[in-house]
C-alpha positions as a printed Julia matrix, in Angstrom:
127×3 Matrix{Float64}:
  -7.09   25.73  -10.78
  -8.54   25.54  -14.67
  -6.27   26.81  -16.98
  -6.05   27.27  -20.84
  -7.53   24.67  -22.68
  -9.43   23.12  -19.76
  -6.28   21.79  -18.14
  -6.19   21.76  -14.29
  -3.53   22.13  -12.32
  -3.47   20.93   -9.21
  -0.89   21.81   -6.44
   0.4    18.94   -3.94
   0.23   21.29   -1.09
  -3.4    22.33   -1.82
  -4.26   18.8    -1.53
  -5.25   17.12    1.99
  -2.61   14.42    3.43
  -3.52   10.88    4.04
  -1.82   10.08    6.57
  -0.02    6.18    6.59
   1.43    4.19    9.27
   5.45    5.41   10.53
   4.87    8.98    9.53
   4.35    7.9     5.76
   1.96    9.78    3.84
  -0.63   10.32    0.41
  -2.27   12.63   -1.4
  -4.85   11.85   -3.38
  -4.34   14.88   -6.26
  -6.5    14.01   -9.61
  -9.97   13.21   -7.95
 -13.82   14.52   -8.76
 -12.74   16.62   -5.59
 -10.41   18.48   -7.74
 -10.81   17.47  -11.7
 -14.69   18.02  -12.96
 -15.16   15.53  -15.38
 -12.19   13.31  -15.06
 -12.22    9.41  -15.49
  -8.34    8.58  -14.31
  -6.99    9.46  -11.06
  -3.41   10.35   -9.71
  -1.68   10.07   -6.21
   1.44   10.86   -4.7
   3.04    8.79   -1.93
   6.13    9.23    0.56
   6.71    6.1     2.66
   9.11    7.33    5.62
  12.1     4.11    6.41
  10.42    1.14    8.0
   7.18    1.73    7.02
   5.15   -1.43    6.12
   1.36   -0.54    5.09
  -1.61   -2.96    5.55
  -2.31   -5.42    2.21
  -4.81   -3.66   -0.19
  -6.85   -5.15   -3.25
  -8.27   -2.75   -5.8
 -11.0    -3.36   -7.91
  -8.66   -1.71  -11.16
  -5.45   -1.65  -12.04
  -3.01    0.29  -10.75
   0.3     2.47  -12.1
   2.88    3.82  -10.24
   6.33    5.15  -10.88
   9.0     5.36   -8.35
  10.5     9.02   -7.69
  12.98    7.96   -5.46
  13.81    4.75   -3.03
  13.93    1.32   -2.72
  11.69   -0.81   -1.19
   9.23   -4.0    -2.37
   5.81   -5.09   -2.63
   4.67   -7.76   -0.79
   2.07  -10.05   -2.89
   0.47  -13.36   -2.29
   2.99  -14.64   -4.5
   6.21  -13.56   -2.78
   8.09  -10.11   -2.85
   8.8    -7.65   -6.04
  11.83   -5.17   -5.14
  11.59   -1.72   -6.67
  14.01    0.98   -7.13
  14.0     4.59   -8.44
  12.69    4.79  -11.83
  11.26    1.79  -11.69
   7.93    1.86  -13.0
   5.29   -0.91  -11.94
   1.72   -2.49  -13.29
  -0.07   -4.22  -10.29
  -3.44   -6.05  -12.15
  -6.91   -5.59  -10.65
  -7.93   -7.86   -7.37
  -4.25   -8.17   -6.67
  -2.94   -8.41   -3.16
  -0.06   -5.98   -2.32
   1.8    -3.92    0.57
   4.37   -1.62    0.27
   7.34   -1.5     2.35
   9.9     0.57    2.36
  12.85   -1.52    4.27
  15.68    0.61    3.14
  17.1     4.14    4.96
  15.92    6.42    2.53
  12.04    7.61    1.93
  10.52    5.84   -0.8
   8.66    8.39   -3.17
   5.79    7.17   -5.57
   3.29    8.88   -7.75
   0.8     6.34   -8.34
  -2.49    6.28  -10.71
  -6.0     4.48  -11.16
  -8.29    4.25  -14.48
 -10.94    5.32  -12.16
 -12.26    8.85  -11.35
 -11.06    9.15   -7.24
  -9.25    6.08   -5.08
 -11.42    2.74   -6.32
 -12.67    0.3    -4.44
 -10.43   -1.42   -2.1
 -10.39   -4.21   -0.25
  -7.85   -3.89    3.01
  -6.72   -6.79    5.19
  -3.83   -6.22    7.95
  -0.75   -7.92    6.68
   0.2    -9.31    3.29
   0.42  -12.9     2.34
């Protein structure tokens, strides 16, 4: 919904869930479907306990900032742990899963430099 100024606001619940493996979820919120005109994109993530999501590469880079939860990334390169209020830079063509291996949900809101989701390379498990 446009607002003053030409800000949008866009509600979590208006959004459509992705749904991720174990119950985990996304919502893709800043997107062309929502946002005329925008070049940056924003997501929101809950990954339930146990959840391990296939490996993804992304054409950009990408943001996120944890909400809540610990968990880690698994890379080509070995493991990063994050924890709430960590934030985290993951470079373009960079291999990564998260998994949340603690017994709490893991909350993210993650963001692109790119209008919607950008091109992304999947492959089943990391490493």
């Amino acid at each position: 919904m446009s607002g003053a100024a030409g800000i949008t606001v866009v509600p979590l619940a208006e959004v459509d869930v992705i749904d991720l493996p174990g119950g985990s979820w996304s919502r893709m919120l800043v997107t062309p479907a929502t946002v005329e005109g925008n070049t940056a994109s924003i997501g929101y993530s809950v990954f339930k306990p146990g959840t391990a999501v296939a490996s993804v590469s992304h054409e950009t880079e990408e943001v996120a900032y944890v909400v809540s939860g610990t968990g880690r990334l698994d890379t080509d390169e070995g493991e990063v742990r994050f924890a709430t209020g960590d934030a985290l830079h993951i470079p373009p063509h960079t291999w990564h899963a998260v998994v949340n291996d603690s017994e709490e949900e893991v909350v993210m809101v993650f963001g692109f430099p790119h209008p919607d989701y950008p091109p992304t390379e999947r492959r089943e498990t990391a490493g």
